[in-house]
Biotite code that builds the C-alpha atoms (Angstrom):
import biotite.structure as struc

atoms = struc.array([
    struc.Atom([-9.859, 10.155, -6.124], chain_id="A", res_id=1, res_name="UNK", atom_name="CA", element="C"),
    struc.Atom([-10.113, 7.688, -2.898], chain_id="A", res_id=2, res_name="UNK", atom_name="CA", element="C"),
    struc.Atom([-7.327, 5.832, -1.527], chain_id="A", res_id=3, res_name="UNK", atom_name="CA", element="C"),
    struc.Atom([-7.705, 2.284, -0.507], chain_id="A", res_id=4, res_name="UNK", atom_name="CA", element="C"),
    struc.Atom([-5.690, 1.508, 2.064], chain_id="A", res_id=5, res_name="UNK", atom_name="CA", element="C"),
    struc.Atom([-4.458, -2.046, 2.812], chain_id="A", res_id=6, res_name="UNK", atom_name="CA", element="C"),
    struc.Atom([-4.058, -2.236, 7.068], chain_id="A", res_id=7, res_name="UNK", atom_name="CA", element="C"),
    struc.Atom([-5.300, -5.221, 7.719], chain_id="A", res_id=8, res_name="UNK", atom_name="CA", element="C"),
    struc.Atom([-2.315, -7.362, 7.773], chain_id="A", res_id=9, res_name="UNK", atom_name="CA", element="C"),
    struc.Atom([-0.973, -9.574, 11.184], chain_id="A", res_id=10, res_name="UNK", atom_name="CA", element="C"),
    struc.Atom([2.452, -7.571, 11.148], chain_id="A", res_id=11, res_name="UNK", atom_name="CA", element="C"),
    struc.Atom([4.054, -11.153, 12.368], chain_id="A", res_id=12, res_name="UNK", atom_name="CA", element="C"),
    struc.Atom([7.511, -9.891, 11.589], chain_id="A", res_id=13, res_name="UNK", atom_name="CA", element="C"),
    struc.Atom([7.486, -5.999, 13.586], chain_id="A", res_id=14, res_name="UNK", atom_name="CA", element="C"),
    struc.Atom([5.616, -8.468, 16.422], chain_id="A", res_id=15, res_name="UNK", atom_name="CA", element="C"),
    struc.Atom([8.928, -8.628, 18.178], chain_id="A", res_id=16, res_name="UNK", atom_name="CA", element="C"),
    struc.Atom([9.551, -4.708, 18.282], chain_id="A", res_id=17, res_name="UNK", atom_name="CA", element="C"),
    struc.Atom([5.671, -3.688, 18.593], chain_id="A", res_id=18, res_name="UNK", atom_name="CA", element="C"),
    struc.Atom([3.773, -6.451, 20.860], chain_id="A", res_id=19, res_name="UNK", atom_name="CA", element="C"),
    struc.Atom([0.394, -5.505, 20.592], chain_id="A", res_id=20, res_name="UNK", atom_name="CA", element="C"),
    struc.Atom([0.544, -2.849, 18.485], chain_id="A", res_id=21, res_name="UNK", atom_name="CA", element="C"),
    struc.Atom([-1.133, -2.515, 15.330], chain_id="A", res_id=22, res_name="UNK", atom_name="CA", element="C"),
    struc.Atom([1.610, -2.309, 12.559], chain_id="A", res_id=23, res_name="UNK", atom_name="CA", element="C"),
    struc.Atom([0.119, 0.802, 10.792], chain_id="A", res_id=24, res_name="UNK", atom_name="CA", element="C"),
    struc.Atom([0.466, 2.562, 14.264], chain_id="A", res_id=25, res_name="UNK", atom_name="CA", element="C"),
    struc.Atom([4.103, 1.765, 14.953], chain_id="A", res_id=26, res_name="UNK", atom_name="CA", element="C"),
    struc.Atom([5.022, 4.654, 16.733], chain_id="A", res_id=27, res_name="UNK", atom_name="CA", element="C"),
    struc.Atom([7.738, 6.985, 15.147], chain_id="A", res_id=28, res_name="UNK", atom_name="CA", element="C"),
    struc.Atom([8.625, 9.409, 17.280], chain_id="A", res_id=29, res_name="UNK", atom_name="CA", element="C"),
    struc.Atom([5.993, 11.170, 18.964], chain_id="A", res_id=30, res_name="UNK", atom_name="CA", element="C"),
    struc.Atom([3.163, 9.625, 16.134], chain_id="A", res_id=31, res_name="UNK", atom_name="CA", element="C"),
    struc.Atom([2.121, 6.926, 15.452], chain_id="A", res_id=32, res_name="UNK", atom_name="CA", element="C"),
    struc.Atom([3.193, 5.626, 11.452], chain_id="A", res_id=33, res_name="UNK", atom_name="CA", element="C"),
    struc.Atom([-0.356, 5.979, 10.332], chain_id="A", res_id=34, res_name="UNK", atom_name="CA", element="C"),
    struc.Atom([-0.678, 9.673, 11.031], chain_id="A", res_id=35, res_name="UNK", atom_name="CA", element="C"),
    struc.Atom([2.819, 10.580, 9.546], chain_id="A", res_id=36, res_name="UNK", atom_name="CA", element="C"),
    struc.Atom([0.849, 8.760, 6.505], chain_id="A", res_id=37, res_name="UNK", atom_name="CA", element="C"),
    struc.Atom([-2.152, 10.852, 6.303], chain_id="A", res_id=38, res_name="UNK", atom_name="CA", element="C"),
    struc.Atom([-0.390, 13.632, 6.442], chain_id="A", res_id=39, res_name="UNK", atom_name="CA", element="C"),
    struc.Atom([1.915, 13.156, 3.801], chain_id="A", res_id=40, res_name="UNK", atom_name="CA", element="C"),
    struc.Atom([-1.283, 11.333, 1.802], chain_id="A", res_id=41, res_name="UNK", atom_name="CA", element="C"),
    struc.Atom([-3.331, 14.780, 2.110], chain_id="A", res_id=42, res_name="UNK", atom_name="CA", element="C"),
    struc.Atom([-0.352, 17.170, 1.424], chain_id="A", res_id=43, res_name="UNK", atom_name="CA", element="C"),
    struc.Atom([-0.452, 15.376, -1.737], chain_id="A", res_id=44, res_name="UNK", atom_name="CA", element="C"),
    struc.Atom([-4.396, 16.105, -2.504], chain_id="A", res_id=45, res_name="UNK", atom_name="CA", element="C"),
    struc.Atom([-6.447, 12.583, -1.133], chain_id="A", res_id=46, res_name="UNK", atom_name="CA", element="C"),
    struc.Atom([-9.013, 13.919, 1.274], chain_id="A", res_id=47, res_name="UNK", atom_name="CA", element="C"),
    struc.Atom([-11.279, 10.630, 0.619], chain_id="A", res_id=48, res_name="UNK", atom_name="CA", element="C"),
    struc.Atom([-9.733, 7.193, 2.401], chain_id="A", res_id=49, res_name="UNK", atom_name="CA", element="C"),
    struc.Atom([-10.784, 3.832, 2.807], chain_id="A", res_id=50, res_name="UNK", atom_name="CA", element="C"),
    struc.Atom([-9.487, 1.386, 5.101], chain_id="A", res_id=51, res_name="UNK", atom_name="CA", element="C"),
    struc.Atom([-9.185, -2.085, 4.498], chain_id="A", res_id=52, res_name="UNK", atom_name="CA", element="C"),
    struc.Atom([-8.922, -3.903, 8.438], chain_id="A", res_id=53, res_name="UNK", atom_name="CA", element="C"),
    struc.Atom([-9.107, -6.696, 9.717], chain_id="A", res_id=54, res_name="UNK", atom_name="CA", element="C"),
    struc.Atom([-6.068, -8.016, 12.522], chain_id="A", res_id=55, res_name="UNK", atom_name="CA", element="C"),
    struc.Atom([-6.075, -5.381, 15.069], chain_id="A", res_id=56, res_name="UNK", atom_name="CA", element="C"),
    struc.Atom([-9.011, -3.429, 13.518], chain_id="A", res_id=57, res_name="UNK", atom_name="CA", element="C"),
    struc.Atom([-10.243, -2.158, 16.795], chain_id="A", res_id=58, res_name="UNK", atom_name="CA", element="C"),
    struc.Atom([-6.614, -0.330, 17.197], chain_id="A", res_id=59, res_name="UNK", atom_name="CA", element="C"),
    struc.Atom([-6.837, 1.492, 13.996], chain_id="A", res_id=60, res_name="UNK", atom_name="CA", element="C"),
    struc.Atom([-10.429, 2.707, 14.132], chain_id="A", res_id=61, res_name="UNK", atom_name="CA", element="C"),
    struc.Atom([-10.106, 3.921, 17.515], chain_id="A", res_id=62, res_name="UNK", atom_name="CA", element="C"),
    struc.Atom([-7.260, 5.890, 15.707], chain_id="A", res_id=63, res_name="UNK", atom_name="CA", element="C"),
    struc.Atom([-9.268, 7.693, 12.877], chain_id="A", res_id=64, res_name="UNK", atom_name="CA", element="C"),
    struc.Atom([-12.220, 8.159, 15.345], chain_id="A", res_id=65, res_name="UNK", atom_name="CA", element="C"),
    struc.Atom([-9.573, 10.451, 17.411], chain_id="A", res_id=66, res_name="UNK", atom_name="CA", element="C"),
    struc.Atom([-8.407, 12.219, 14.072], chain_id="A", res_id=67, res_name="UNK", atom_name="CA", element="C"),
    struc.Atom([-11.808, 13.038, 13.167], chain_id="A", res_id=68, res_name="UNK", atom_name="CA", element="C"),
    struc.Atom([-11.097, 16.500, 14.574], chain_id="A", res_id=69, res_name="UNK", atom_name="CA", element="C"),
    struc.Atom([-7.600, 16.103, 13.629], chain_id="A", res_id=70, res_name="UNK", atom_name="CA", element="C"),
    struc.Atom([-5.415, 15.649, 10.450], chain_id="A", res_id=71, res_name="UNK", atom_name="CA", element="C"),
    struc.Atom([-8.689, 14.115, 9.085], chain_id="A", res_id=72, res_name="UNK", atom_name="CA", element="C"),
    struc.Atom([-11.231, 16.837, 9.563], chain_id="A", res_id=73, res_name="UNK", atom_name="CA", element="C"),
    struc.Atom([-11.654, 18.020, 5.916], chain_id="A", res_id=74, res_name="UNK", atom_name="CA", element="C"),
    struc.Atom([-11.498, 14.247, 4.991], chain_id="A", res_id=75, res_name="UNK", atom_name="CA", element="C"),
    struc.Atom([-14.102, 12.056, 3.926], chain_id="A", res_id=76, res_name="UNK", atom_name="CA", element="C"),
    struc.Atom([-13.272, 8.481, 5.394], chain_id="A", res_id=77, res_name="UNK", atom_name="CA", element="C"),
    struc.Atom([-14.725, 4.860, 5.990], chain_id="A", res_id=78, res_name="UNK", atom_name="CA", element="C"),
    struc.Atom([-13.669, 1.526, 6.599], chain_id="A", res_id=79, res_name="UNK", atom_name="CA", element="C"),
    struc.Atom([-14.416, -1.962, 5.924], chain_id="A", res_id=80, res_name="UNK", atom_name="CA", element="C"),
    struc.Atom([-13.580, -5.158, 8.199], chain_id="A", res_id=81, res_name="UNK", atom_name="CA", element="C"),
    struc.Atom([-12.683, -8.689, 6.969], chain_id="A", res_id=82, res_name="UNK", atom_name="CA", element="C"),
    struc.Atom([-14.837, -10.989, 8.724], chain_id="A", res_id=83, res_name="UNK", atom_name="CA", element="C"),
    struc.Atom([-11.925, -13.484, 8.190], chain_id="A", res_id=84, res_name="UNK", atom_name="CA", element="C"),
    struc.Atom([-8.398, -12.797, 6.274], chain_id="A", res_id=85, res_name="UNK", atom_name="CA", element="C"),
    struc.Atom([-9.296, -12.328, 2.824], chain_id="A", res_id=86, res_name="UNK", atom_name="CA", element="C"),
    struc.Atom([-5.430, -11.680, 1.933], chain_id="A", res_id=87, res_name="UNK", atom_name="CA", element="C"),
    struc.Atom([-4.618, -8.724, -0.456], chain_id="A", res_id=88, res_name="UNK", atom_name="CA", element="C"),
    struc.Atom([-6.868, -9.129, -3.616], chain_id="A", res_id=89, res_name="UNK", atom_name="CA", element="C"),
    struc.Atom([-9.827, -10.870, -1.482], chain_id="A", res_id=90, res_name="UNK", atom_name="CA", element="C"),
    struc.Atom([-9.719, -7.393, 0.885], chain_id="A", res_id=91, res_name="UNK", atom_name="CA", element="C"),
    struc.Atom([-9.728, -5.278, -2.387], chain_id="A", res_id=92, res_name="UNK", atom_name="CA", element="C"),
    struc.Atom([-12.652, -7.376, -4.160], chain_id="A", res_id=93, res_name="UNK", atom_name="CA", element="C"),
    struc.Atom([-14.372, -6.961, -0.719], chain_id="A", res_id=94, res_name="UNK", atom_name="CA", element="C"),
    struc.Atom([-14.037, -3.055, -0.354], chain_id="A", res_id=95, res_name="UNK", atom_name="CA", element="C"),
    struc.Atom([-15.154, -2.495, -3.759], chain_id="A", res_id=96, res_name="UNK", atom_name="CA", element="C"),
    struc.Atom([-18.726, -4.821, -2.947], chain_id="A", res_id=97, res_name="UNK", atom_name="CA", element="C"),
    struc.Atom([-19.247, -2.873, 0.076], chain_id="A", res_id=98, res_name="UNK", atom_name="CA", element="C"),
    struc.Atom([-18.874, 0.620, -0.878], chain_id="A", res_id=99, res_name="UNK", atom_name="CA", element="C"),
    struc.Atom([-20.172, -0.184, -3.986], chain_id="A", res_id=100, res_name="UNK", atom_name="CA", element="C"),
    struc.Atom([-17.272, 1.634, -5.491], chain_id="A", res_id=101, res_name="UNK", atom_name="CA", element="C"),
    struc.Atom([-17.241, 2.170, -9.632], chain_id="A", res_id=102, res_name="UNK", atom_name="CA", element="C"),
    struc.Atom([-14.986, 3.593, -12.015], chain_id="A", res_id=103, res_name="UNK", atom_name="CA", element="C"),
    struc.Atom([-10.797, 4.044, -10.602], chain_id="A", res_id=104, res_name="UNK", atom_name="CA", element="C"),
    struc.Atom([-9.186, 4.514, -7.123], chain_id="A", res_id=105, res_name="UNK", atom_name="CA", element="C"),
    struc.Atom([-5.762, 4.716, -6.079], chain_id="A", res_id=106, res_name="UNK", atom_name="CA", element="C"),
    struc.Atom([-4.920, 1.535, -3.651], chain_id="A", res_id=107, res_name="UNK", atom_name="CA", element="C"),
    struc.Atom([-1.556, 1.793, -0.999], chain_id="A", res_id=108, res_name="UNK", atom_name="CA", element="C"),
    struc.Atom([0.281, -0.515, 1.345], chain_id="A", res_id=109, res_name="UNK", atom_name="CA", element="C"),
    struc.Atom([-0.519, 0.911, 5.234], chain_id="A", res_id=110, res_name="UNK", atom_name="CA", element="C"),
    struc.Atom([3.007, 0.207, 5.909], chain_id="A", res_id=111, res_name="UNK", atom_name="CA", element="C"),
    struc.Atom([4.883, 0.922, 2.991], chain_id="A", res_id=112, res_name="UNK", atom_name="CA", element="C"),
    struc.Atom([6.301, 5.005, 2.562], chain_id="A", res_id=113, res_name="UNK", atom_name="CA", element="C"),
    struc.Atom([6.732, 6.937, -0.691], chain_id="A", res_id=114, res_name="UNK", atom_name="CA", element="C"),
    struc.Atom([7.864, 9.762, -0.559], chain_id="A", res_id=115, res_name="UNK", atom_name="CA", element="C"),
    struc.Atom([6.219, 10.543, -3.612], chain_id="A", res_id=116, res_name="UNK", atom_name="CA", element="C"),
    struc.Atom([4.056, 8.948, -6.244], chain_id="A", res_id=117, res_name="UNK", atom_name="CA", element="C"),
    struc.Atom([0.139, 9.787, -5.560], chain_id="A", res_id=118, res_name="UNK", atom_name="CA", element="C"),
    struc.Atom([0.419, 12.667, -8.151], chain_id="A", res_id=119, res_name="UNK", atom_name="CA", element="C"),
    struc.Atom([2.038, 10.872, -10.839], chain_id="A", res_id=120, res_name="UNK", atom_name="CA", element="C"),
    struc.Atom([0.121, 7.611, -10.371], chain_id="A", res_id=121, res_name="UNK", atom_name="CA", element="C"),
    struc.Atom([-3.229, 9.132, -10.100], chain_id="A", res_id=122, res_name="UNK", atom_name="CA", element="C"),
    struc.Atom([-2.623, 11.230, -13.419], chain_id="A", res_id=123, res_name="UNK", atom_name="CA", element="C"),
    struc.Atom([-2.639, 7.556, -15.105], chain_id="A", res_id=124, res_name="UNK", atom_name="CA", element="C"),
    struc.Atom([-5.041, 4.838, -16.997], chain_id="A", res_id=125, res_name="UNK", atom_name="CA", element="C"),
    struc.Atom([-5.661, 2.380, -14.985], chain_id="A", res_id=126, res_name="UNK", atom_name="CA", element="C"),
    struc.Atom([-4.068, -0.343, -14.318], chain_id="A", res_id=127, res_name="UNK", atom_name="CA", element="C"),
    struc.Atom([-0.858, 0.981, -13.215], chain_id="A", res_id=128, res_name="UNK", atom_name="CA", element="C"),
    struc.Atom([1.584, -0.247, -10.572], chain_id="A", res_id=129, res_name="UNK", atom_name="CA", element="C"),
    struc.Atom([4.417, 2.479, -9.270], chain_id="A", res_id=130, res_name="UNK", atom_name="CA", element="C"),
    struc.Atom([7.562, 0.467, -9.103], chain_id="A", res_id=131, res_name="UNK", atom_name="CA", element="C"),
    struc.Atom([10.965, 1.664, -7.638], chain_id="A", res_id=132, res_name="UNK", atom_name="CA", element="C"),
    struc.Atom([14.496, 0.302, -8.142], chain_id="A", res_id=133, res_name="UNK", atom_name="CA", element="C"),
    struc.Atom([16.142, -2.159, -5.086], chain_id="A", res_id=134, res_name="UNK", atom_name="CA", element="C"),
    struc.Atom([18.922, -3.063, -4.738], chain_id="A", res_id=135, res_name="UNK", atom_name="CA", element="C"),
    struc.Atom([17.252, -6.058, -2.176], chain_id="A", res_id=136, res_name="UNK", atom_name="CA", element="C"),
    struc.Atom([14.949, -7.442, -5.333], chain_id="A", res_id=137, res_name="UNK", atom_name="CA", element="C"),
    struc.Atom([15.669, -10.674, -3.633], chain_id="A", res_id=138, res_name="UNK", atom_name="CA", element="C"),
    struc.Atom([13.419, -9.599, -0.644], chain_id="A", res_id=139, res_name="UNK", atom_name="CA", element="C"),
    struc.Atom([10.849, -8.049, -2.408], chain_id="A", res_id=140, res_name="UNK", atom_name="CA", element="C"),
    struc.Atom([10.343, -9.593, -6.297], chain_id="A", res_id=141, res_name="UNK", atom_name="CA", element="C"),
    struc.Atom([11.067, -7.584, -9.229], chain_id="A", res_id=142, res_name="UNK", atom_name="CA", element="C"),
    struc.Atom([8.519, -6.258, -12.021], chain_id="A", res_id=143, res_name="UNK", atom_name="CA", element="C"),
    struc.Atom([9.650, -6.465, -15.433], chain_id="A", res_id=144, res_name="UNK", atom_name="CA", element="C"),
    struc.Atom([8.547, -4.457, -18.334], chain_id="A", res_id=145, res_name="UNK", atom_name="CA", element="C"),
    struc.Atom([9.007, -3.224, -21.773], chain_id="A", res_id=146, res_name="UNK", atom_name="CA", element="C"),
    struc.Atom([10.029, -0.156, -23.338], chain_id="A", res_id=147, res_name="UNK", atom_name="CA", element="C"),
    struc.Atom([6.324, 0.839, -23.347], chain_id="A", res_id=148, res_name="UNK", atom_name="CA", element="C"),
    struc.Atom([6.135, 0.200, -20.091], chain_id="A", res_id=149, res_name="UNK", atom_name="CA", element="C"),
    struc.Atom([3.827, -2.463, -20.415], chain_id="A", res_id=150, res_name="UNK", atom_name="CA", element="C"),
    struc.Atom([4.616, -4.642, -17.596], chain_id="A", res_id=151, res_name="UNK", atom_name="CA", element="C"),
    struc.Atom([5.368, -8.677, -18.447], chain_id="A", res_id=152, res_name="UNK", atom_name="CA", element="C"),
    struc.Atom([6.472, -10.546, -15.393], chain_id="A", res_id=153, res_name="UNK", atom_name="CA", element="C"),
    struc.Atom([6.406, -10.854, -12.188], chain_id="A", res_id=154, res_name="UNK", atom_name="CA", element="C"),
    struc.Atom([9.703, -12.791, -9.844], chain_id="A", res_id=155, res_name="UNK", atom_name="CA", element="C"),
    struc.Atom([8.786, -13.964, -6.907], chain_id="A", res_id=156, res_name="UNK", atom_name="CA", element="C"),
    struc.Atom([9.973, -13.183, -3.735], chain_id="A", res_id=157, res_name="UNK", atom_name="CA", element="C"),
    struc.Atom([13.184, -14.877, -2.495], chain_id="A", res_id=158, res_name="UNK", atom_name="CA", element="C"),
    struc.Atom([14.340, -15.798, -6.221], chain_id="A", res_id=159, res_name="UNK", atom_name="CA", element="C"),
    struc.Atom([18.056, -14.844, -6.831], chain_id="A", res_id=160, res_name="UNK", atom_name="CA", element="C"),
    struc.Atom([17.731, -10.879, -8.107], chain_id="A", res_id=161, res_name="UNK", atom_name="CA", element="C"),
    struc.Atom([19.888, -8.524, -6.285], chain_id="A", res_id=162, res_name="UNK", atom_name="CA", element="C"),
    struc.Atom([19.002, -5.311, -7.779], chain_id="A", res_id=163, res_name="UNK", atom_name="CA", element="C"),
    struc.Atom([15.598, -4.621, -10.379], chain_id="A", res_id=164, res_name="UNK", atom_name="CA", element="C"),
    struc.Atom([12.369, -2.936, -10.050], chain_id="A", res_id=165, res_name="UNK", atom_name="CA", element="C"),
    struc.Atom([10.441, -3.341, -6.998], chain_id="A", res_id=166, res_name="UNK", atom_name="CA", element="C"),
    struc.Atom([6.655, -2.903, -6.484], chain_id="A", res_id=167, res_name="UNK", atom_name="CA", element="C"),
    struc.Atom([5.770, -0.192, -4.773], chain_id="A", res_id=168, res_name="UNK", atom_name="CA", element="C"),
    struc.Atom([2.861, -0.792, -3.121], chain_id="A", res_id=169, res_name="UNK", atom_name="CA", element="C"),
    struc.Atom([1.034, 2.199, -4.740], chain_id="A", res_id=170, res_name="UNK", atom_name="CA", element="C"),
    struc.Atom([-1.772, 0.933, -7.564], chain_id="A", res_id=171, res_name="UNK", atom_name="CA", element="C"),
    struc.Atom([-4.662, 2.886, -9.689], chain_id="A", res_id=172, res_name="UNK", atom_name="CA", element="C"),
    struc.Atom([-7.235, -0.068, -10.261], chain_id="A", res_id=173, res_name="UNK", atom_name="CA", element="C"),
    struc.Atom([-10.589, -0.056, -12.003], chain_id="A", res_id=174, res_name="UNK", atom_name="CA", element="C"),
    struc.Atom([-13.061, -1.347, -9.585], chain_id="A", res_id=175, res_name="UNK", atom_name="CA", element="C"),
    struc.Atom([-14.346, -3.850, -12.595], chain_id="A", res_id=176, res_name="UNK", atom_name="CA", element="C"),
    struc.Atom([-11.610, -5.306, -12.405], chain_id="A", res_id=177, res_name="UNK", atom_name="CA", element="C"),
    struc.Atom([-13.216, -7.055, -8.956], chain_id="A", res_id=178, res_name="UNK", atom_name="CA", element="C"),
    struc.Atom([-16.616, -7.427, -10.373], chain_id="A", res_id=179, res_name="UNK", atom_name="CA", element="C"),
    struc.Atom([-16.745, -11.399, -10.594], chain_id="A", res_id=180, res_name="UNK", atom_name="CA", element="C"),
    struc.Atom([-15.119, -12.074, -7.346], chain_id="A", res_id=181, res_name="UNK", atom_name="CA", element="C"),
    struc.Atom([-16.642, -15.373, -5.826], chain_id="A", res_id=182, res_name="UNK", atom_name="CA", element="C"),
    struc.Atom([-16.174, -14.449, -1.946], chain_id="A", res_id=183, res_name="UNK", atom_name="CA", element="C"),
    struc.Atom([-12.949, -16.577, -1.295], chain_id="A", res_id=184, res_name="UNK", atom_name="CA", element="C"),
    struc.Atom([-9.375, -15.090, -0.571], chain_id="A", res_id=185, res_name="UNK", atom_name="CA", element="C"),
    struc.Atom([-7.068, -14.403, -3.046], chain_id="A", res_id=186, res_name="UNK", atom_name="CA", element="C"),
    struc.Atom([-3.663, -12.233, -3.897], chain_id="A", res_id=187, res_name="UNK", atom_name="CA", element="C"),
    struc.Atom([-3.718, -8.923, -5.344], chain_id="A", res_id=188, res_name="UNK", atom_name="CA", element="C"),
    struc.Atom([-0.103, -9.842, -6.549], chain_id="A", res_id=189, res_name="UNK", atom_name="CA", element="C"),
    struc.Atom([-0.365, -13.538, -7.442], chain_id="A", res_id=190, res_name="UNK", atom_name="CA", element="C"),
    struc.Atom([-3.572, -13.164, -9.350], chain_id="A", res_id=191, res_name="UNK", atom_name="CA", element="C"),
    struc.Atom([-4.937, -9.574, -10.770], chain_id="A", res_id=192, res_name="UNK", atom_name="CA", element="C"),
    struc.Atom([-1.620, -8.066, -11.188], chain_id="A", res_id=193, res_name="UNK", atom_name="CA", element="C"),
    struc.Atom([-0.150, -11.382, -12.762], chain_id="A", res_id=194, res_name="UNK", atom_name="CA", element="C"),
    struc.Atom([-3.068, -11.691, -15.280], chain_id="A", res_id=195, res_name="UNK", atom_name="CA", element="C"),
    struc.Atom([-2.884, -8.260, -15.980], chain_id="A", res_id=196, res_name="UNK", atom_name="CA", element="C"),
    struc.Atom([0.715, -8.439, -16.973], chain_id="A", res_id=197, res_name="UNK", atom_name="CA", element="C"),
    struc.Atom([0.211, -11.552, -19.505], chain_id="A", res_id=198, res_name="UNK", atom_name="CA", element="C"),
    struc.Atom([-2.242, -9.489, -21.685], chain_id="A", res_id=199, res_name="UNK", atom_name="CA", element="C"),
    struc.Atom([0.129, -6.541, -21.598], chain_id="A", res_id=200, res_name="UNK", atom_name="CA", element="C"),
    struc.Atom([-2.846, -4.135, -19.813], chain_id="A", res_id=201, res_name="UNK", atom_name="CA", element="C"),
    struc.Atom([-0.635, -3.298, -16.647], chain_id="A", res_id=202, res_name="UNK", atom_name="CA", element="C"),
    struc.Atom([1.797, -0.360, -16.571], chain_id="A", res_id=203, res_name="UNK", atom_name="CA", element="C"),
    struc.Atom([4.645, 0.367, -14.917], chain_id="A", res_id=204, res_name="UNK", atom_name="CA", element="C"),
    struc.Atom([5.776, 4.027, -13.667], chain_id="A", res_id=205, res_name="UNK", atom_name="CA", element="C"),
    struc.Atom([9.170, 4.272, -12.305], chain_id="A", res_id=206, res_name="UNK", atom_name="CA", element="C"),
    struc.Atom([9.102, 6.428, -9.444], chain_id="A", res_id=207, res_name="UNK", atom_name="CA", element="C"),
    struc.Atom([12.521, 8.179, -8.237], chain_id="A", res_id=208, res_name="UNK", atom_name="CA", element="C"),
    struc.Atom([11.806, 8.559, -4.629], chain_id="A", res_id=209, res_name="UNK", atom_name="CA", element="C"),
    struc.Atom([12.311, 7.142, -1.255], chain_id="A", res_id=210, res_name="UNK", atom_name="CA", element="C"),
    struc.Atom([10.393, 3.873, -0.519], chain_id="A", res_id=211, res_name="UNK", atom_name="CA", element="C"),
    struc.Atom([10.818, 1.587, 2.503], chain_id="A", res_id=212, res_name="UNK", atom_name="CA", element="C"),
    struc.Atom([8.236, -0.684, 3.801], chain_id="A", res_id=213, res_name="UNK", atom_name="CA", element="C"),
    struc.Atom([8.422, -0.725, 7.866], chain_id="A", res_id=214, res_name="UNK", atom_name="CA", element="C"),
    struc.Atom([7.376, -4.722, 7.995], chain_id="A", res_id=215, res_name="UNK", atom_name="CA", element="C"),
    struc.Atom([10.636, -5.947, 9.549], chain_id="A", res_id=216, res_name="UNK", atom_name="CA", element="C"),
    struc.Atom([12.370, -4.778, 12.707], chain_id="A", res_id=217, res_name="UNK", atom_name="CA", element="C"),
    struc.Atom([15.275, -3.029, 10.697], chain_id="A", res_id=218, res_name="UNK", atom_name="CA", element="C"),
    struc.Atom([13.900, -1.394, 8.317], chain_id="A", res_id=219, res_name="UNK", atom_name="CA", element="C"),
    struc.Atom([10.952, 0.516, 11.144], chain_id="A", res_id=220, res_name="UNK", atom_name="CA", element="C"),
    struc.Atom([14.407, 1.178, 12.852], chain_id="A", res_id=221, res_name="UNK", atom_name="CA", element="C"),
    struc.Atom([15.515, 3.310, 9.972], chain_id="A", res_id=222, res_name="UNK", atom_name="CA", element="C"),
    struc.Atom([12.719, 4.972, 9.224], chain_id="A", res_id=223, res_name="UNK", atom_name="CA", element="C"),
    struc.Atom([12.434, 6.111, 12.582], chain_id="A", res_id=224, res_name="UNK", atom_name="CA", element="C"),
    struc.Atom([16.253, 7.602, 12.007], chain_id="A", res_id=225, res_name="UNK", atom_name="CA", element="C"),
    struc.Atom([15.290, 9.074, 9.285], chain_id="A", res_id=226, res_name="UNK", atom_name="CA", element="C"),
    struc.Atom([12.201, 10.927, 10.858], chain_id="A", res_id=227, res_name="UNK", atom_name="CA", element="C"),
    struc.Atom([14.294, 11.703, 13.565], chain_id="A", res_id=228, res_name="UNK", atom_name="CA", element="C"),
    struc.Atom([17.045, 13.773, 11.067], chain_id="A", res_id=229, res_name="UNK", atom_name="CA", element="C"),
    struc.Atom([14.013, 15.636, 9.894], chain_id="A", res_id=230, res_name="UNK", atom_name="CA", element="C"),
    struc.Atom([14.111, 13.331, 6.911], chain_id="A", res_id=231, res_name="UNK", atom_name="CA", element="C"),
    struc.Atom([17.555, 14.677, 5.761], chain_id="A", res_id=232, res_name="UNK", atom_name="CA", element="C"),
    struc.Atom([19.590, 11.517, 5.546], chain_id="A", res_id=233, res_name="UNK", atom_name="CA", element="C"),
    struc.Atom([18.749, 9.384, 2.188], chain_id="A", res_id=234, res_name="UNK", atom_name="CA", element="C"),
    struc.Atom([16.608, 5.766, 3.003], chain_id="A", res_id=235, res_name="UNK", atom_name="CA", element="C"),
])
């Protein structure tokens, strides 16, 4: 199944730690985020990627042309560019008209981690959203849902919850789903997902694994920790 991958973001808030640097290539180590990502992507069977770009675009294509012989050489992998910001939904909607994609494909965050999640979400109708619980839901939002698993609300970010279920930023999407788009920018989050949840056609599978999105100074600090202890010490 092929992986959308969202990378097209301005990574305002890592701007401090990174400069120039393309957020998805925030170097960890001795590699750069994004190939710590593939790796861990094709250990878990993708070998067929898509990247969504736009900020910084030139950065991260320069990138997969170099891993052509690399971690990528058994992949099959493409890209599409945002002529202007098209925010998360509007990128999606866009990717699907160019590569004329049909039926489902698995869509991830470039700068969130799982440590797992592609197995059990790809096994899944579509929609589904992977959610994990937080104990910062005030940072992130919280998905609720029923005992079927059906979700049926979204909080927005900042609202008081301390601890809930947190989107993941791993979906499996139906490419229909983006068939009447109109061309203007829109949010993944604030409009599919959210109309998906109020007719009850969204599901939710709780993942028990590590998560941590590197968008904020802190958090990249501790994930390159944790890299650095050979991944030993719990996110």
């Amino acid at each position: 199944m092929r992986l959308l991958v969202l990378a097209g973001g301005f990574g305002t808030r890592l701007s401090s730690v990174l400069g120039s640097n393309a957020k998805a290539l925030a170097p960890i180590g001795e590699k750069p985020f994004l190939r710590i990502q593939l790796e861990h992507w094709i250990s878990q069977g993708i070998t067929q990627f898509s990247f969504l770009l736009h900020h910084q675009a030139d950065q991260i294509i320069s990138f997969l042309d170099s891993e052509k012989t690399g971690v990528l050489k058994s992949c099959d992998v493409d890209y599409v560019i945002e002529a202007t910001p098209l925010d998360t939904g509007g990128a999606v909607a866009n990717a699907a008209k160019e590569l004329r994609l049909q039926g489902d494909f698995l869509l991830v965050n470039a700068d969130t981690w799982l440590s797992t999640g592609i197995k059990e979400v790809s096994e899944r109708k579509s929609p589904s959203i992977a959610v994990v619980r937080a104990t910062m839901g005030k940072r992130y939002g919280q998905v609720r849902f029923n005992q079927k698993f059906q979700v049926t609300s979204f909080t927005e970010k900042g609202e008081n919850v301390t601890v809930g279920w947190i989107n993941a930023g791993l979906f499996k999407l139906a490419a229909s789903v983006f068939s009447d788009w109109d061309g203007t920018s829109f949010s993944l989050e604030r409009k599919v997902l959210t109309e998906l949840a109020d007719t009850r056609t969204l599901r939710a599978i709780p993942l028990e694994t590590n998560f941590i999105d590197i968008g904020i100074p802190s958090d990249y600090t501790r994930f390159c920790r944790w890299i650095s202890n050979n991944r030993k010490l719990p996110l």
